[in-house]
C-alpha positions, 0 to 999 in steps of 0.5 A: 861460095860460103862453105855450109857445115850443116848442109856438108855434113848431111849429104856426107851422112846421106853417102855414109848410109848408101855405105852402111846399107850397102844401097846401091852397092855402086856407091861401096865400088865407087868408094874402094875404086877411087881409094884404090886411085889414091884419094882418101876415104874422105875426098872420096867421100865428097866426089860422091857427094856430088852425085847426091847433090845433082839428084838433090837440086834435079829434085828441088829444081824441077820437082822430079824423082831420083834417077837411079840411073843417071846417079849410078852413071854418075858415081861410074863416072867419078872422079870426073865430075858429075853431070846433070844430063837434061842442060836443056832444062 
């Protein structure tokens, strides 16, 4: 799959403003737990973003609102992927 600059740099931007707000906190003690594993601040950066794009295509896919709490299941969950918990859709 092509890499997407624009598209990478957004969803990085979308976790730096959960940081910056502090909104959700989950997303501040995913980051220090996953630095604390020994992932960069950058990688884990990205494994967050993951759980943003799950509730970005869930959104898009099936015209739904963000899950709070399946994105907050989602970052506990990290470093394992994240999961989009309706397969059935």
């Amino acid at each position: 799959m092509a890499y997407n600059k624009i598209l990478h740099d957004t969803i990085i931007s979308a976790v730096d403003n959960q940081l910056k707000a502090n909104n959700p906190p989950e997303t501040k003690k995913t980051l220090q737990r996953l630095i604390g594993l020994g992932y960069s601040e950058q990688d884990s950066k990205k494994l967050i973003a993951q759980c943003i794009s799950v509730e970005i295509f869930r959104a898009m896919k099936f015209d739904e609102s963000h899950d709070e709490e399946r994105y907050i299941r989602n970052l506990n969950n990290l470093p394992n992927p994240p999961f989009d918990d309706d397969e059935d859709d």
